[in-house]
Residue frames as qw, qx, qy, qz and C-alpha x, y, z in Angstrom:
[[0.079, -0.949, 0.234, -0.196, -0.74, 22.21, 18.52],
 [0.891, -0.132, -0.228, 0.371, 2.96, 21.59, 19.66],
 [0.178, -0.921, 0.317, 0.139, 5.28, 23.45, 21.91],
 [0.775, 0.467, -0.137, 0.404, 8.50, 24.27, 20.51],
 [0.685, -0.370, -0.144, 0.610, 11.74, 25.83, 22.60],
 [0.001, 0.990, -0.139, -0.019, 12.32, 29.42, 23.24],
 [0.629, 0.269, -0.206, 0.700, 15.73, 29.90, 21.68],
 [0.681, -0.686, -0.216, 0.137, 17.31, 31.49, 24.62],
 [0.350, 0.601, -0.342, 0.632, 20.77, 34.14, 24.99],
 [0.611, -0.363, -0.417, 0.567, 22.47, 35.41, 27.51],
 [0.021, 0.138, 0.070, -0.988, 20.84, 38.45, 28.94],
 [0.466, -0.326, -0.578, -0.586, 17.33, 37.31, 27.77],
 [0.422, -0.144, 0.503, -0.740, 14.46, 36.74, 30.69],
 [0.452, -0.182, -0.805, -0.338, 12.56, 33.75, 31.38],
 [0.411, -0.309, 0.428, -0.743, 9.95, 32.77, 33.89],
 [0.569, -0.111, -0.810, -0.087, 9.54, 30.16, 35.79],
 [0.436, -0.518, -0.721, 0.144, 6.68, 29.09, 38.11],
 [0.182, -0.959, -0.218, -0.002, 5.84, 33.03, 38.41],
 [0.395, -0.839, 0.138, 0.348, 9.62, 34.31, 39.33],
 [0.627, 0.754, -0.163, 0.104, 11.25, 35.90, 36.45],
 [0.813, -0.305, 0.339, 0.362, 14.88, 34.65, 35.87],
 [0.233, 0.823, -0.401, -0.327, 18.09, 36.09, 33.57],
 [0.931, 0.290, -0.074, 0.208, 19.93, 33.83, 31.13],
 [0.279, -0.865, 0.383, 0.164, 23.49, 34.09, 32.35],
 [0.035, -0.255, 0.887, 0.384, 24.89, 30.69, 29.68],
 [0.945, 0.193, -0.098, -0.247, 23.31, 28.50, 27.19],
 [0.341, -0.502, 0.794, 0.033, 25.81, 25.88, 27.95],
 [0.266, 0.216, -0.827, -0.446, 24.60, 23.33, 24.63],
 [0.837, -0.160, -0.331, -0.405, 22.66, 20.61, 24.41],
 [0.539, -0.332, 0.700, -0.330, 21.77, 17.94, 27.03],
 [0.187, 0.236, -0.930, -0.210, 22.23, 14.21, 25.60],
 [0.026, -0.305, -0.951, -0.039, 19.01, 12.90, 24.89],
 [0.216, 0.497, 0.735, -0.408, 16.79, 15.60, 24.63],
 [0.355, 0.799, 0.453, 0.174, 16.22, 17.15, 21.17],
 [0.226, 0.750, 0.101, 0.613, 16.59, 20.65, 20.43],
 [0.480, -0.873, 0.042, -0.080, 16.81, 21.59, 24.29],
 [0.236, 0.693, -0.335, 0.593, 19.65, 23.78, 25.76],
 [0.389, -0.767, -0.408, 0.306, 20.51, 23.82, 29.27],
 [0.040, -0.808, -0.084, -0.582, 20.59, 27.26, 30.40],
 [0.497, -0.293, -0.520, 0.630, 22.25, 28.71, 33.60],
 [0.090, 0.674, 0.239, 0.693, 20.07, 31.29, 35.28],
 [0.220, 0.152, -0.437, 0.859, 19.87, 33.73, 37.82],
 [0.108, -0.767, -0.600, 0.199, 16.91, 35.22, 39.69],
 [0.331, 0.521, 0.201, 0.761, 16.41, 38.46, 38.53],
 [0.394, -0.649, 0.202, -0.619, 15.17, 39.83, 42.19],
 [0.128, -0.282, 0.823, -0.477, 15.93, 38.85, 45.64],
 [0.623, -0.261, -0.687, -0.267, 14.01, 35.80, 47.17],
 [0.744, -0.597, -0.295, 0.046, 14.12, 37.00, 50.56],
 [0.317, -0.785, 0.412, -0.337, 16.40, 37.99, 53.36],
 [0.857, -0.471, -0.145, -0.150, 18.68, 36.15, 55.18],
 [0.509, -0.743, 0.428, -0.066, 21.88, 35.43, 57.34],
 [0.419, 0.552, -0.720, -0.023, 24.86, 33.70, 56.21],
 [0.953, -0.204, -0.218, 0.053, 25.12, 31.53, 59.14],
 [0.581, -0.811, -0.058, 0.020, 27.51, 31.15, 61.65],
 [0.574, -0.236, 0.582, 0.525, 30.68, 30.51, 59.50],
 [0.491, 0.611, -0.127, -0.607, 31.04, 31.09, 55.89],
 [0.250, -0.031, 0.934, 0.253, 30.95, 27.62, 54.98],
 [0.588, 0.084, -0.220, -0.774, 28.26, 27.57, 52.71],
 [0.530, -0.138, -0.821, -0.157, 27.58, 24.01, 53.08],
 [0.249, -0.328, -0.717, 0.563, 26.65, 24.43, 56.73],
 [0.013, 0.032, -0.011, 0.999, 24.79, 27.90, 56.18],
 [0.241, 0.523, 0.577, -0.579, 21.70, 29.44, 56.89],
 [0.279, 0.430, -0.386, -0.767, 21.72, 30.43, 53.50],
 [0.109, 0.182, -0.963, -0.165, 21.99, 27.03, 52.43],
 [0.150, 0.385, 0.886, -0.209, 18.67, 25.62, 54.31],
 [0.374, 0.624, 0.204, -0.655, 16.70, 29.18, 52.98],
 [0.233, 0.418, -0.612, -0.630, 17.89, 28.43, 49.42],
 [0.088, -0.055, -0.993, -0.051, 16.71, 24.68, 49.75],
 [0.225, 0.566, 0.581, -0.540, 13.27, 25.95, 51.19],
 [0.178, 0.564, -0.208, -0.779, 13.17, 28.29, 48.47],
 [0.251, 0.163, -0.827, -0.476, 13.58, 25.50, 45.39],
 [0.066, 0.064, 0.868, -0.488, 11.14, 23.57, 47.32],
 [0.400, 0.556, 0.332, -0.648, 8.40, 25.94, 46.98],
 [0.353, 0.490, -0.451, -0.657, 9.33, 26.60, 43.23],
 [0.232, -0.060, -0.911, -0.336, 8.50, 22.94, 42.62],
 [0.092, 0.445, 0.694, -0.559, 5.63, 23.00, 44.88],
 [0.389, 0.560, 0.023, -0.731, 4.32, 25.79, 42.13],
 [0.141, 0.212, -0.896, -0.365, 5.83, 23.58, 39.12],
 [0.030, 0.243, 0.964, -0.102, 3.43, 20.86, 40.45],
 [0.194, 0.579, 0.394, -0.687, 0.56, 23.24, 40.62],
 [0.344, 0.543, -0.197, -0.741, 1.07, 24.12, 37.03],
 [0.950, 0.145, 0.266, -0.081, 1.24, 20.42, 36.08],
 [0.399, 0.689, -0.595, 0.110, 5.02, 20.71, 35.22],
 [0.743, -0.538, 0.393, -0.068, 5.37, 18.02, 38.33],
 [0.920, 0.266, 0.128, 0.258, 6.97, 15.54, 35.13],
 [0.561, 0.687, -0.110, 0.449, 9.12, 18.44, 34.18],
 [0.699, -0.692, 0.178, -0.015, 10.89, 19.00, 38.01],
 [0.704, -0.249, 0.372, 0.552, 13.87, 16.75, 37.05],
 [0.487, 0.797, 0.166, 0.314, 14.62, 19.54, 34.68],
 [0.414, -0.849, 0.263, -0.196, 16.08, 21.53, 37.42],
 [0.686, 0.586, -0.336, 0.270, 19.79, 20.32, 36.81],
 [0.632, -0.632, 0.019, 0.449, 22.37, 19.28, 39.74],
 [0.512, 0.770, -0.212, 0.316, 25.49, 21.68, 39.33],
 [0.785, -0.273, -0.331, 0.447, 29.04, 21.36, 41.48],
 [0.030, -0.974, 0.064, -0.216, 29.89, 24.85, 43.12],
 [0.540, 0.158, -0.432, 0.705, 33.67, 25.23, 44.39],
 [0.515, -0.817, -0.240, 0.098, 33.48, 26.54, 48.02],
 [0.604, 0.247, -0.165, 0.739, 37.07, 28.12, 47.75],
 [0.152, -0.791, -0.216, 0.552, 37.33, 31.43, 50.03],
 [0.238, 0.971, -0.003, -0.017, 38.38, 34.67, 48.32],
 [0.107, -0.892, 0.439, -0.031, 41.68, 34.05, 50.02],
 [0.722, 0.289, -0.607, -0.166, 42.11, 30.10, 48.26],
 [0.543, -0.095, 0.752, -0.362, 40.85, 28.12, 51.57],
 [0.530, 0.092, -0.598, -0.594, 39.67, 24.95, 50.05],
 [0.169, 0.019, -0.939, 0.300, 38.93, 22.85, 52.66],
 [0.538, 0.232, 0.486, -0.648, 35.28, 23.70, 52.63],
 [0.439, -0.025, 0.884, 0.161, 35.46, 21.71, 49.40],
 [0.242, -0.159, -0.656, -0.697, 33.06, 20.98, 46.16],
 [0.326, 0.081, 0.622, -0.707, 29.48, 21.08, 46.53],
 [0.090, 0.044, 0.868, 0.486, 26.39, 19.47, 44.71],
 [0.236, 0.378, 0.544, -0.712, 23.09, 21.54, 44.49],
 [0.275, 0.612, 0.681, 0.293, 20.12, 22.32, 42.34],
 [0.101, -0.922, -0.208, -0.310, 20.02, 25.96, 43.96],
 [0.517, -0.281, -0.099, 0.803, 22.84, 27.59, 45.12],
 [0.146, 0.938, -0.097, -0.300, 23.73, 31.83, 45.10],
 [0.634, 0.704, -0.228, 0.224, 26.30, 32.29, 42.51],
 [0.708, -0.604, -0.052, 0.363, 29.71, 32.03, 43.45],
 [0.157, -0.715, 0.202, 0.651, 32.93, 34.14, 43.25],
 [0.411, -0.158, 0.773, 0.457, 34.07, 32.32, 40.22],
 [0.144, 0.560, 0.767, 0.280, 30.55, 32.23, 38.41],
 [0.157, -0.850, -0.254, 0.434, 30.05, 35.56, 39.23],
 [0.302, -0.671, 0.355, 0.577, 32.79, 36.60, 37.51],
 [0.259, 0.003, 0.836, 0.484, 32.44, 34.61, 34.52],
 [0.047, 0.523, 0.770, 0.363, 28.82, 36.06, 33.91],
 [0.154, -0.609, -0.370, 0.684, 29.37, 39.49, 35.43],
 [0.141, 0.177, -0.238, -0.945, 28.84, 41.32, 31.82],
 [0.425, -0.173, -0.808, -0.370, 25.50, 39.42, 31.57],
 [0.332, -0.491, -0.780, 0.200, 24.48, 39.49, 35.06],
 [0.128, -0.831, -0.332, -0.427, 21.94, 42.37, 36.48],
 [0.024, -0.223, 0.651, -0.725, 22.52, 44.26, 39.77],
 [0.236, -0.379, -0.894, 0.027, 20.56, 43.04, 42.22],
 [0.078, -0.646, -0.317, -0.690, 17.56, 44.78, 44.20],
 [0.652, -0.727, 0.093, -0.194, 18.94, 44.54, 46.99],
 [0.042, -0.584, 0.800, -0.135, 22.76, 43.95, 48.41],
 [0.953, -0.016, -0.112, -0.280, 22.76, 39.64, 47.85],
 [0.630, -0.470, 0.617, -0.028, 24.94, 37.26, 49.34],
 [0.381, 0.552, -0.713, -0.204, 27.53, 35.23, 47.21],
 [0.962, -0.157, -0.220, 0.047, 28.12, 31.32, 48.03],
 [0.708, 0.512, -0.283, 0.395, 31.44, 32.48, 48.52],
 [0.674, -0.674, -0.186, 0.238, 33.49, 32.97, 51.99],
 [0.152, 0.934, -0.221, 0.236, 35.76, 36.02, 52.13],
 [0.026, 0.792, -0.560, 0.242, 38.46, 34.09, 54.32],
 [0.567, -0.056, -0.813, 0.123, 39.69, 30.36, 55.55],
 [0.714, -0.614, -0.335, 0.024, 38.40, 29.56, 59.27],
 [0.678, -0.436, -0.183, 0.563, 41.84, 30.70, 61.08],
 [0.294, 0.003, 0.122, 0.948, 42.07, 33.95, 59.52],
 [0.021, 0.132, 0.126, -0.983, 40.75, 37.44, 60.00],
 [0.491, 0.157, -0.395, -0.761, 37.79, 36.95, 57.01],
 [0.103, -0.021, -0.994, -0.021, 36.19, 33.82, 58.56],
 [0.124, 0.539, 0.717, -0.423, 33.05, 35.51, 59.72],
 [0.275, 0.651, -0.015, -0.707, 32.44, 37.13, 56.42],
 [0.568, 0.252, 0.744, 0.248, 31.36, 36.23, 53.11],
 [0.203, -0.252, 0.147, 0.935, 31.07, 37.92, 49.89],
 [0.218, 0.662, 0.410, -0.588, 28.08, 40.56, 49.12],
 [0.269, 0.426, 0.434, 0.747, 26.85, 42.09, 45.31],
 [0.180, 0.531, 0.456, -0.691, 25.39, 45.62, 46.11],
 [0.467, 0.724, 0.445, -0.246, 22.83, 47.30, 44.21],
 [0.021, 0.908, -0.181, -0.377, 25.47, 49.01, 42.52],
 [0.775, 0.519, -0.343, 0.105, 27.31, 46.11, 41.02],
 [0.179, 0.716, -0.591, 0.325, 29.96, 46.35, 43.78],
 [0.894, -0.190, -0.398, -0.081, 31.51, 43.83, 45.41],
 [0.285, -0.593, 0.480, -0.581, 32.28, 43.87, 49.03],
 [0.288, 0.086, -0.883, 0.360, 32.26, 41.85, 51.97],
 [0.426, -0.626, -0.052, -0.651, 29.37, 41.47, 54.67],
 [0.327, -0.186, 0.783, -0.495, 29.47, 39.87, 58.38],
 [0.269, -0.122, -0.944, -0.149, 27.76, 36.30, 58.14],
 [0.108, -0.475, -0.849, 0.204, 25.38, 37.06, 60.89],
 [0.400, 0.392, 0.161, -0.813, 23.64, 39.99, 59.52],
 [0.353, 0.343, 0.870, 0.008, 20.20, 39.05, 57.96],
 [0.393, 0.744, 0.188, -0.506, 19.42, 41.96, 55.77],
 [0.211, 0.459, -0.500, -0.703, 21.15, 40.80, 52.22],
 [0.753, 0.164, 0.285, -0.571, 19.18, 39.02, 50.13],
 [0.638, -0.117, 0.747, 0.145, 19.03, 35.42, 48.75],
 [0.498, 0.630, -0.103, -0.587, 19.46, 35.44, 44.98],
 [0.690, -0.159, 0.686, 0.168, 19.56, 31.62, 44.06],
 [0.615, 0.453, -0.479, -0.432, 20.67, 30.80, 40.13],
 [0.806, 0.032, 0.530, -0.260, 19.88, 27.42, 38.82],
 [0.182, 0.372, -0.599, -0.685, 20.72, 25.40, 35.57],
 [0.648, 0.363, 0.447, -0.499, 17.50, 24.27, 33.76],
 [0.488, 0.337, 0.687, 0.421, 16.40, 22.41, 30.42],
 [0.201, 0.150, -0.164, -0.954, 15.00, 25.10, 27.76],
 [0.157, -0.315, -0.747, -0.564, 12.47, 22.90, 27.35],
 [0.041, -0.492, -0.605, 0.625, 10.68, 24.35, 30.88],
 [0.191, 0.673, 0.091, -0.709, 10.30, 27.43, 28.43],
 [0.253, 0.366, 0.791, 0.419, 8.12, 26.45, 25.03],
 [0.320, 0.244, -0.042, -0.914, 5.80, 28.68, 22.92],
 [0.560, 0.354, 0.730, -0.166, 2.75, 26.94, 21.15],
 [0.088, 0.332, -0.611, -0.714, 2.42, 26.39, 17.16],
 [0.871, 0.194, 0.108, -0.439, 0.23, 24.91, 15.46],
 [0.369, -0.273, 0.737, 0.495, 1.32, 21.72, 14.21],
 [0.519, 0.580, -0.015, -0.628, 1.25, 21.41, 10.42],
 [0.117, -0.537, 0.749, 0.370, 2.82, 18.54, 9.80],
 [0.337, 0.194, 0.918, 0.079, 0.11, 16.64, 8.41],
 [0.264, 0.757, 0.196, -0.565, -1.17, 19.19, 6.33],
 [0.803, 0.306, 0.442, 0.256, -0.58, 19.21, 2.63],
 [0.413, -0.209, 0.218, 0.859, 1.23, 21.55, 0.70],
 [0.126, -0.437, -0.390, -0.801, -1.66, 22.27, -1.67],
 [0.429, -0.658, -0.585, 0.199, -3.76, 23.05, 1.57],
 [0.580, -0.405, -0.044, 0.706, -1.25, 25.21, 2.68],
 [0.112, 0.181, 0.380, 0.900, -0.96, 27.24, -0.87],
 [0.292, -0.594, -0.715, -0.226, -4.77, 26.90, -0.84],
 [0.425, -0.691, -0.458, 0.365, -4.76, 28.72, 2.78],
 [0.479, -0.192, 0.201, 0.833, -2.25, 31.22, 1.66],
 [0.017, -0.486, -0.526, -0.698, -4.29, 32.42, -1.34],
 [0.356, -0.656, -0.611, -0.263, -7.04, 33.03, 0.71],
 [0.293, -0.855, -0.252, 0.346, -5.77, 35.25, 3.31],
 [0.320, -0.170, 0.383, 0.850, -3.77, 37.22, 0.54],
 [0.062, -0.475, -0.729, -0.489, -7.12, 37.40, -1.08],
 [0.435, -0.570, -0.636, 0.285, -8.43, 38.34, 2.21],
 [0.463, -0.413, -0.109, 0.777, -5.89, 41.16, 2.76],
 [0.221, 0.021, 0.478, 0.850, -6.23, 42.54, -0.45],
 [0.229, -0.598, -0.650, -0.409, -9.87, 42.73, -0.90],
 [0.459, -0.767, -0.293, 0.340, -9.99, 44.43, 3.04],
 [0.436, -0.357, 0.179, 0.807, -7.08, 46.91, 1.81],
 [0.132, 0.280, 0.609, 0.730, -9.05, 47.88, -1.32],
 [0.316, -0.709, -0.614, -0.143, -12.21, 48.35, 0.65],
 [0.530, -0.650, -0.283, 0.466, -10.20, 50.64, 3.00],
 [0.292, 0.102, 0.354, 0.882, -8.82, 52.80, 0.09],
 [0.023, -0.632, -0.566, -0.529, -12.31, 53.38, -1.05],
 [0.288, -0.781, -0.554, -0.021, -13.32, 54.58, 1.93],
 [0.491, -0.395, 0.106, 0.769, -10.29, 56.78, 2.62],
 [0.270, -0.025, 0.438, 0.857, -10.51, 58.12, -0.79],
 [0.272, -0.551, -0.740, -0.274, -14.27, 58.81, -0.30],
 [0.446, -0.727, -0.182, 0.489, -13.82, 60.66, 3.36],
 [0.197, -0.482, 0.095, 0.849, -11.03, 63.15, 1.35],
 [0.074, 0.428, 0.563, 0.703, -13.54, 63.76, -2.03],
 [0.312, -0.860, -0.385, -0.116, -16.24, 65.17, 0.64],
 [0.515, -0.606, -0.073, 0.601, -13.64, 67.12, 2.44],
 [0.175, -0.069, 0.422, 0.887, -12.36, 68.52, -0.84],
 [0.078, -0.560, -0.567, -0.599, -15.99, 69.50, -2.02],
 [0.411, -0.669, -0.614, 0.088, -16.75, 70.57, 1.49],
 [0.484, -0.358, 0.138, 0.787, -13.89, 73.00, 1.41],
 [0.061, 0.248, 0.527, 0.811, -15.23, 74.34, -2.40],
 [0.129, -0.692, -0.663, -0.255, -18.38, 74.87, -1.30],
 [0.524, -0.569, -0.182, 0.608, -17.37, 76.80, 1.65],
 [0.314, -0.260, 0.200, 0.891, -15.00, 79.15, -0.23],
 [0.067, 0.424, 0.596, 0.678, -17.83, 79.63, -3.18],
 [0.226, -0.664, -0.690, 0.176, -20.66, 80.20, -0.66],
 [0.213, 0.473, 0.028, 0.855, -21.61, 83.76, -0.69],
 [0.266, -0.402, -0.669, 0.566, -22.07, 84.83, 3.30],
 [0.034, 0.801, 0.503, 0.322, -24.71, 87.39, 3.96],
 [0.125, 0.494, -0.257, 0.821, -24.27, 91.06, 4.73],
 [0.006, -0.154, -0.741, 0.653, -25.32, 92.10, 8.68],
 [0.465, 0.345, 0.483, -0.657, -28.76, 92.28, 9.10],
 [0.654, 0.221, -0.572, -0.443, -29.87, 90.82, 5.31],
 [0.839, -0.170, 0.411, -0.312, -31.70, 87.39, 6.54],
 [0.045, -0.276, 0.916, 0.289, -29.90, 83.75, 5.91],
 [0.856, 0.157, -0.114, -0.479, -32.06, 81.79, 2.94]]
């Protein structure tokens, strides 16, 4: 047997370590590994609850340490399934911290698990689901000295996007990630050491197979409507007795 890559789209579902995920890019091959894609995906349901954090720096955030817990586990399950080899699969990516209102001074970031930001959001917003629950963005809704510093931006269930206060703890954490495709394989037989006349050889035989099981199923078909069609004649011929004359 050999696993082979699920060919992957955007808008397709995968699942990893139990928690189903949307394709949101196949972003090409990765140099040096075969036929594998990476893939940028999303969680397709919240992963929890939590609080921005006291600012809307994401690097500093309460989000930030729940998201990092969060990947944690998921390798913690990886390992469990004996994927522990396949971990460094789980891709770094660089997230722009920009506000809404083009603060940059919370800078670039480098994670494995981040929420989407504004930018990525956008760019995969005809591809990306609503969530099941109102989820928190990476993104801050204003620089530090201005009005929008204690707010960050929100997806509701609806698709809309909105703003929420940093220190409420009811939207939920909906981390996307970019992975190999090889995490997600299907099993084949392999056949590569098989011969061709083998092959033919096999072929025949369950064509033979089919045919000989399809014939056999005629008969009986065509067998089931000859009694029906005599059971019907008989019926109609049958002469039924007057009332009280006994049945012979």
């Amino acid at each position: 047997m050999k696993n082979t890559c699920i060919s992957c789209k955007p808008g397709d579902t995968v699942q990893l370590a139990g928690i189903d995920f949307v394709v949101l890019e196949d972003r090409g091959p990765f140099s040096g590994e075969g036929e594998s894609h990476d893939l940028f995906i999303l969680a397709l349901e919240g992963q929890g609850t939590s609080r921005f954090g006291d600012t809307n720096n994401y690097a500093e955030s309460d989000l930030k340490n729940r998201v990092d817990e969060w990947l944690y586990r998921l390798t913690e399950k990886m390992a469990e399934q004996g994927l522990d080899d396949e971990i460094d699969l789980i891709r770094s990516r660089t997230i722009s911290l920009t506000t809404l209102d083009g603060y940059k001074g919370y800078g670039d970031l480098e994670v494995k698990a981040a929420p989407l930001t504004l930018d990525e959001a956008r760019r995969c917003a005809e591809v990306m689901p609503d969530p099941d629950i109102a989820s928190w963005l990476a993104t801050g809704w204003g620089g530090p000295e201005h009005s929008g510093a204690t707010f960050a931006l929100i997806v509701s269930t609806s698709g809309f996007w909105s703003n929420g206060s940093c220190s409420f703890g009811g939207y939920a954490i909906r981390p996307a990630l970019v992975v190999s495709s090889s995490l997600f394989t299907s099993t084949e037989p392999d056949l590569s050491n098989v011969s061709t006349d083998d092959l033919l050889g096999e072929l025949r035989r369950r064509i033979g197979e089919e045919w000989w099981l399809g014939r056999s199923m005629l008969r009986k078909l065509l067998r089931r409507k000859l009694w029906a069609s005599v059971s019907r004649t008989t019926l109609r011929k049958r002469s039924w007795p007057t009332p009280g004359e006994s049945v012979r």
